[in-house]
N, C-alpha and C positions, 0 to 999 in steps of 0.2 A: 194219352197217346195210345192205350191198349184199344181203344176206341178204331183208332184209324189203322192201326194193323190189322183189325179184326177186321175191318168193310175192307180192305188192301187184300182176303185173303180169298175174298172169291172171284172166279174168272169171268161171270156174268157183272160185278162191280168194275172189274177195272176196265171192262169194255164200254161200260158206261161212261166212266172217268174219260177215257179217248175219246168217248162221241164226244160227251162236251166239251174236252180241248177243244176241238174244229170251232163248236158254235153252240152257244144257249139253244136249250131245247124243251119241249112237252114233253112230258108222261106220253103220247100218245104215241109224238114222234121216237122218242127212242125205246116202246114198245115195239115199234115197225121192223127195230132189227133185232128183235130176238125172237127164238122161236119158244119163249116162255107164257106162262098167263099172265093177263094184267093184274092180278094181285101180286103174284110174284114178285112181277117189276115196281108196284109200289112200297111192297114188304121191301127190296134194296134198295128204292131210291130214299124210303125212310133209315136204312143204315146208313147212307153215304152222308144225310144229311144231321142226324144227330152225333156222324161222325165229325159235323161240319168241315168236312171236305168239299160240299156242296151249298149253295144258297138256291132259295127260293123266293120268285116274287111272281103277285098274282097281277095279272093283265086278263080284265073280262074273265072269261068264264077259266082261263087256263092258269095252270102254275109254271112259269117258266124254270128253268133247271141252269146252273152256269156252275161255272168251275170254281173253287174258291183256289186262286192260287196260293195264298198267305198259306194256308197249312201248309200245301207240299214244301216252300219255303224254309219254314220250321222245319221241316223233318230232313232234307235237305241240310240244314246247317247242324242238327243232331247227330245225322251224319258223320258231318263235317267234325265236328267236335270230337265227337267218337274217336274216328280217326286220328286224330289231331291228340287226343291222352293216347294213343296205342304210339305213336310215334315218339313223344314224351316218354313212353316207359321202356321201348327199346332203346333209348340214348343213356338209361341208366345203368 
């Protein structure tokens, strides 16, 4: 989970996370909206995706990019839990 708090802690990543909520995308394409270098943007798409936050699958010559919702899920109900012991131990 340090993993995904760490790619969660940059604002260039989770603007990425948002493009791909909307829709699977390129390297190229969601290079278009930032005004970084393409290394840049492959250095964070390789954080998102070892943070496996992200999947990759190749079509032709491209990698497509999509969301992986199952993590946020997880982290979501970790959350969830969290909370869930902090309300547990204010009833005691």
């Amino acid at each position: 989970m340090n993993d995904i708090f760490k790619a969660l802690s940059d604002p260039n990543r989770r603007k990425m996370l948002e493009l791909l909520y909307e829709k699977d995308m390129t390297a190229g394409e969601i290079a278009d909206e930032f005004d970084i270098s393409k290394p840049s943007i492959s250095h964070h798409l390789t954080i998102l995706k070892n943070a496996k936050l992200v999947f990759t699958e190749r079509q032709g010559q491209n990698i497509i990019y999509s969301l992986n919702t199952t993590v946020f899920q997880n982290i979501v109900k970790w959350f969830f839990d969290l909370s869930k012991k902090e309300d547990e131990n204010d009833e005691e």
